[in-house]
C-alpha positions as semicolon CSV with decimal commas, in nm:
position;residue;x (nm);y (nm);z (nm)
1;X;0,453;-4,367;0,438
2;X;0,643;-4,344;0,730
3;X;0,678;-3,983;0,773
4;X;0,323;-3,938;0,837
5;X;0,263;-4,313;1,010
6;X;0,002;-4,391;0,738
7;X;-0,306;-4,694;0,831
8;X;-0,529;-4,797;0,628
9;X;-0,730;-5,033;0,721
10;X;-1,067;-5,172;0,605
11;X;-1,303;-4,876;0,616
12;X;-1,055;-4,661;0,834
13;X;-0,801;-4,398;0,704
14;X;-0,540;-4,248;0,969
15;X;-0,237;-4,046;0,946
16;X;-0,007;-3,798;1,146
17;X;0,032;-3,466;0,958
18;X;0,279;-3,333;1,177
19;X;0,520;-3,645;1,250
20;X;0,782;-3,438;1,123
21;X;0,788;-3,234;1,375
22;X;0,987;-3,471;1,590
23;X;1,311;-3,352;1,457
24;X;1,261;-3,009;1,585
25;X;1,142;-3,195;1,918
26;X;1,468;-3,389;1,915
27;X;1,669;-3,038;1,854
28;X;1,500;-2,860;2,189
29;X;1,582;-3,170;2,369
30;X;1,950;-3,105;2,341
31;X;1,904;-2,738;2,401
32;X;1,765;-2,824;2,721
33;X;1,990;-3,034;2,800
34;X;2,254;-2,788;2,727
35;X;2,055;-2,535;2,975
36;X;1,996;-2,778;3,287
37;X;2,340;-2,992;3,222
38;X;2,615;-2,783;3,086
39;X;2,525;-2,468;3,245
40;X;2,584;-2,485;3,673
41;X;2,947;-2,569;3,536
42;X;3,004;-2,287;3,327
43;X;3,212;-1,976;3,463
44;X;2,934;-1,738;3,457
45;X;2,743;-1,533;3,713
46;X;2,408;-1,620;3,894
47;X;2,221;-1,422;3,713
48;X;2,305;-1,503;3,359
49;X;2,266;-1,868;3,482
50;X;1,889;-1,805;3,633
51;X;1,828;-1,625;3,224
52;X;1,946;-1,975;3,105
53;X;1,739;-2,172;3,317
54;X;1,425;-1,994;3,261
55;X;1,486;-2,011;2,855
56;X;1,579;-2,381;2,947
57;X;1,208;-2,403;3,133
58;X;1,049;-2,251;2,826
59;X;1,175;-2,430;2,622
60;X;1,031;-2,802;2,827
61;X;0,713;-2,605;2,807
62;X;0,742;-2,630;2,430
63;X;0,893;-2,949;2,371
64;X;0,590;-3,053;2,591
65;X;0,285;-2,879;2,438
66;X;0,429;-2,995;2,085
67;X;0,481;-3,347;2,157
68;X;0,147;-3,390;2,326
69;X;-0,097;-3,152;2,106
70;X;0,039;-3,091;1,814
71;X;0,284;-3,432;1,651
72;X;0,028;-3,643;1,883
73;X;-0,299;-3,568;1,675
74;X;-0,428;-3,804;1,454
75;X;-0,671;-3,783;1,111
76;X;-0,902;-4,040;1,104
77;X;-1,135;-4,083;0,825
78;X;-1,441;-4,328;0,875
79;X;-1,609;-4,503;0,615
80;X;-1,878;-4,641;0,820
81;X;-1,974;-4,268;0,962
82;X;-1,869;-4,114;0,678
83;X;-1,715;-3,855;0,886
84;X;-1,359;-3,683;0,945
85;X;-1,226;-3,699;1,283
86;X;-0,899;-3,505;1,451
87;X;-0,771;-3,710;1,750
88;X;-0,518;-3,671;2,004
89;X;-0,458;-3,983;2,180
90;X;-0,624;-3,993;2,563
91;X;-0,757;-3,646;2,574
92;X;-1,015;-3,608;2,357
93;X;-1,154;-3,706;1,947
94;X;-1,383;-3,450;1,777
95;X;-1,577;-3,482;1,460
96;X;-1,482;-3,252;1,190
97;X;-1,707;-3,297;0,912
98;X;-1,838;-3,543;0,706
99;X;-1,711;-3,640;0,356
100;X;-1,995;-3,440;0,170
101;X;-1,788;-3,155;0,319
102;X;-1,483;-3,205;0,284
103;X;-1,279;-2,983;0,050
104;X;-0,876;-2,997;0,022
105;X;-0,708;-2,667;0,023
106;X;-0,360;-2,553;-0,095
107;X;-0,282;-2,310;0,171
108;X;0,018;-2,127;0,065
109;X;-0,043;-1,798;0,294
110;X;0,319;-1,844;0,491
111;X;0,476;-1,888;0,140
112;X;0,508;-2,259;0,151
113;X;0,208;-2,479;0,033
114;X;0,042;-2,683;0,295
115;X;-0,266;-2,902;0,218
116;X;-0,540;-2,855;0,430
117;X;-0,943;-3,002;0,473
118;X;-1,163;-2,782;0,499
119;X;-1,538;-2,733;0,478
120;X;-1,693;-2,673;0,156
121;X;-1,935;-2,439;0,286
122;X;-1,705;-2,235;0,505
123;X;-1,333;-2,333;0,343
124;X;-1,166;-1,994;0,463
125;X;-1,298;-1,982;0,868
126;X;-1,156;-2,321;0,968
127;X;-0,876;-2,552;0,768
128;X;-0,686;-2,837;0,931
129;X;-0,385;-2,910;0,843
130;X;-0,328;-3,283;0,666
131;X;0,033;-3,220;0,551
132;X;0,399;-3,072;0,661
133;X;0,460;-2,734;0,474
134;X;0,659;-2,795;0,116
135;X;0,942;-2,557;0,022
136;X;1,038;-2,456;-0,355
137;X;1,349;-2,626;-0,323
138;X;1,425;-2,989;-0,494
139;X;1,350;-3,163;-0,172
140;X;1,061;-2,969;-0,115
141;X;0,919;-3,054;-0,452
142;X;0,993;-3,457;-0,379
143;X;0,853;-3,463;-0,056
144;X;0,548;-3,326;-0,218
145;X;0,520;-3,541;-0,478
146;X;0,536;-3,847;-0,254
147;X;0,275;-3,708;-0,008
148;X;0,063;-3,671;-0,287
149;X;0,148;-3,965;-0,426
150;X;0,091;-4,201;-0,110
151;X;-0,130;-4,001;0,127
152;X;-0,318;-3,756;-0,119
153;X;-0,434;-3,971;-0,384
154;X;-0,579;-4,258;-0,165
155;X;-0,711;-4,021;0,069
156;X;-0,917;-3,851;-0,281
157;X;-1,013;-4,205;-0,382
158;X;-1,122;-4,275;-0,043
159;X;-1,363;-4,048;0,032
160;X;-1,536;-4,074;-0,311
């Protein structure tokens, strides 16, 4: 599935939860370029412009700490370790649990559901995220259906 960059390969199972987040990346881009370009031309006074520039600056900030540490990171589960691993790419990969452990979750506590992994043991202290959030609407309901369809079911089957 493309929207969450699915491998799966031999005894390795890896996916992006949060690919989708690049459209929202893609929408702060052009805000920021809207600050920094559009702005020094505009018939306004310093001060309003030096507002704009620090949203503009915020905003980079953001665009930066999303596309590095949160669309970056990577779910890897091993067969030959038998463990679940969170990655983001040339900073660091930690070991989450191993498949004994591992319990999916339908977190719908913002009012969207969400599947999460999470601990068997200690399910409600610590969940990661392995999907995008699913509306009630018709799209919502597709989109889930296909993640569960591609991602969810093969991810079940593999760590049986």
């Amino acid at each position: 599935m493309a929207l969450y960059n699915l491998d799966l390969s031999g005894n390795k199972m890896s996916f992006q939860p949060n690919l989708s987040l690049y459209t929202k990346i893609i929408v702060f881009l052009a805000a920021i370029f809207l600050c920094f370009a559009v702005t020094p031309f505009l018939p306004i006074g310093f001060d309003v412009k030096r507002i704009i520039y620090i949203i503009g600056a915020g905003l980079c900030c953001y665009v930066i700490y999303d596309f590095l540490f949160v669309v970056k990171v990577t779910m890897i589960f091993d067969k030959n370790t038998r463990k679940v691993y969170q990655k983001i790419p040339g900073i660091y990969t930690k070991t989450l649990m191993d498949f004994e452990e591992v319990r999916i979750v339908n977190d719908t506590s913002y009012g969207t559901l969400m599947y999460t992994i999470g601990a068997k043991n200690n399910r409600f202290v610590k969940n990661y995220p392995i999907s995008d959030n699913f509306s009630d609407s018709k799209k919502g309901i597709r989109k889930q259906e296909e993640f569960e369809a591609t991602i969810l079911e093969p991810l079940l089957e593999f760590i049986r």
